[in-house]
C-alpha positions as CSV (number, residue, x, y, z in Angstrom):
1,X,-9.0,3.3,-52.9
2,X,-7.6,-0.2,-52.8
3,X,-5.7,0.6,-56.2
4,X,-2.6,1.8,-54.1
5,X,-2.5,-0.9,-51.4
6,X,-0.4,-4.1,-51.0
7,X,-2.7,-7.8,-50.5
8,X,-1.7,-9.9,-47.5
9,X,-3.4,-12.6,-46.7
10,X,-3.2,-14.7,-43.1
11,X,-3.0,-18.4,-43.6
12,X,-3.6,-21.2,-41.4
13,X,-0.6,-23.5,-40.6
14,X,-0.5,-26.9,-42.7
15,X,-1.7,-28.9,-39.9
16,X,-5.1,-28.3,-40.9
17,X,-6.0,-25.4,-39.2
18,X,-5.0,-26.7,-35.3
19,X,-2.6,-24.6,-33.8
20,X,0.2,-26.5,-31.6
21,X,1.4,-25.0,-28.4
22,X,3.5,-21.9,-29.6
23,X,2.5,-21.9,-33.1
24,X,1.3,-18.2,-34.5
25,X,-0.4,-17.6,-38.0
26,X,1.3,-15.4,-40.1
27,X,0.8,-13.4,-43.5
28,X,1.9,-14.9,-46.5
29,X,0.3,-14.7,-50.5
30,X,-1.7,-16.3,-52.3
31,X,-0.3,-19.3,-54.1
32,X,0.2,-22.7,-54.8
33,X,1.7,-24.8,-57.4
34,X,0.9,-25.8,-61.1
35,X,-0.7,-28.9,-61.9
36,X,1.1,-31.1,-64.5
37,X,0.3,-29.1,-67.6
38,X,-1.2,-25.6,-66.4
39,X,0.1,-22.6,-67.8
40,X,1.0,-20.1,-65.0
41,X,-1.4,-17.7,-65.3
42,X,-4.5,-20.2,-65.5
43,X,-3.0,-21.9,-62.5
44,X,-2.1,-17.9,-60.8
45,X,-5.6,-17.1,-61.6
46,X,-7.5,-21.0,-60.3
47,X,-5.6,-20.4,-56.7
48,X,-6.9,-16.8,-56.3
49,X,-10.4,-18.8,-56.4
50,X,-9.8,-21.8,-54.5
51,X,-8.1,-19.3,-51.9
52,X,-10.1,-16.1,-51.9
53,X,-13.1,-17.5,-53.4
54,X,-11.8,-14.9,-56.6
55,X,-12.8,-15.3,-60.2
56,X,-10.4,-13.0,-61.9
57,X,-10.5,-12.4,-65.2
58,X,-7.1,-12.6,-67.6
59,X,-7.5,-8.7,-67.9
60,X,-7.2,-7.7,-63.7
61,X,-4.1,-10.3,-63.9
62,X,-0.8,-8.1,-64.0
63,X,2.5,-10.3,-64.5
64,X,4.8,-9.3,-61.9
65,X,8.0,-11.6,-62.4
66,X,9.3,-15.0,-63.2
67,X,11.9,-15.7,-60.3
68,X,14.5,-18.8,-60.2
69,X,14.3,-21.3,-57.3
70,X,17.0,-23.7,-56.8
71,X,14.4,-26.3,-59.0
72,X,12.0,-24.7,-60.6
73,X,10.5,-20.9,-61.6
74,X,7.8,-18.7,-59.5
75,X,5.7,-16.8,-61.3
76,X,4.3,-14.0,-59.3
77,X,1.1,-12.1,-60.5
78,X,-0.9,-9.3,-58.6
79,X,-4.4,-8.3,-59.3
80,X,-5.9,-4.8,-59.8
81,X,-9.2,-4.3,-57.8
82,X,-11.7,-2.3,-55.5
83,X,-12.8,-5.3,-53.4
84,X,-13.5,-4.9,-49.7
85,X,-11.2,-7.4,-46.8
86,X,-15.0,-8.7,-46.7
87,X,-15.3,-9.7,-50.5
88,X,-13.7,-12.5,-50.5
89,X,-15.0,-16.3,-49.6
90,X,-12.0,-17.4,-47.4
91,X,-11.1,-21.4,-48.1
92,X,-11.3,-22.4,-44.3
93,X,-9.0,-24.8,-44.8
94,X,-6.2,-22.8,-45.7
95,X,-7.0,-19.1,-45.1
96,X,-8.0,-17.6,-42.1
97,X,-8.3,-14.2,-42.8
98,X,-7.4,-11.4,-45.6
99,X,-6.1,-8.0,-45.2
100,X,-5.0,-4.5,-47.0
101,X,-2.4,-2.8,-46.0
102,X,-0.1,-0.6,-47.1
103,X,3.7,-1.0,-48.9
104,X,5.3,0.5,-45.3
105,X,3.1,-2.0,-43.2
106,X,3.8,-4.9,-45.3
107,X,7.6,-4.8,-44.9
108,X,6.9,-4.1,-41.2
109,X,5.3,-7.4,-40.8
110,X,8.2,-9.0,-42.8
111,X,10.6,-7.4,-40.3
112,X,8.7,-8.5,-36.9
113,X,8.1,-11.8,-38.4
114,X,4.7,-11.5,-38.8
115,X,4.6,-12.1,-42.5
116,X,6.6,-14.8,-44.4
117,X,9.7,-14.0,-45.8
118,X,9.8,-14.4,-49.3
119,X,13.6,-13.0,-49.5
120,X,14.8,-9.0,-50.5
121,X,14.5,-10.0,-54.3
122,X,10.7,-10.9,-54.0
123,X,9.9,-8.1,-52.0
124,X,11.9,-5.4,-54.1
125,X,10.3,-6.4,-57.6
126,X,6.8,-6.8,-56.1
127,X,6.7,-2.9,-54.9
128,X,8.2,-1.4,-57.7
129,X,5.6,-3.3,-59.7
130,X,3.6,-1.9,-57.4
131,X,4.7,1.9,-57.7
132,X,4.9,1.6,-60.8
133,X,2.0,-0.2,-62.1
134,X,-1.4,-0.5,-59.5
135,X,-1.9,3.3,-59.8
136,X,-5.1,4.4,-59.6
């Protein structure tokens, strides 16, 4: 059941999907930032859709954390669902593919360099959140 697995998602680099000589995709999450005036959730919830092609609803929205940058906040949300890799309606623009995978595999990828690195603090509050609250 995809209750009790981690979301990573493989984005195209910003130079509008064209890979120079050397360049490799890598996994990173969903996100983006607020326009002037959004409330985090609403703007959490409008780049799961423009992304993932995902309306989720205020209730499958779990807050995860608020975390300091050196000029402004991240607010990190995960979503509870049953939806397939396939589900989702990719933005081609930004996204080139979407995967599952488990807790073990995702810091794996973050340790090979395959996924971004979103620092130990990110990483640490986003799978005891997960242990704690995406049970089944």
């Amino acid at each position: 059941m995809a209750f009790r697995k981690a979301f990573s998602l493989r984005q195209r680099l910003p130079s509008v999907g064209k890979l120079s000589s050397g360049a490799r995709l890598r996994g990173c999450a969903t996100g983006g930032s607020a326009v002037s005036g959004e409330e985090p959730l609403a703007a959490a919830r409008r780049e799961l859709r423009e992304e993932l092609g995902y309306a989720a609803s205020e209730e499958e929205m779990r807050f995860v954390a608020r975390l300091r940058r050196s000029n402004s906040y991240c607010y990190v949300y995960a979503v509870k669902t049953n939806r397939m890799e396939n589900d989702f309606s990719l933005q081609k623009e930004e996204v080139s593919a979407v995967r599952w995978c488990s807790p073990q595999r995702l810091m794996q990828m973050v340790a090979e360099g395959s996924m971004y690195n979103y620092g130990d603090a990110y990483y640490k509050l986003l799978l005891e959140f997960q242990r704690n609250n995406m049970r089944a």
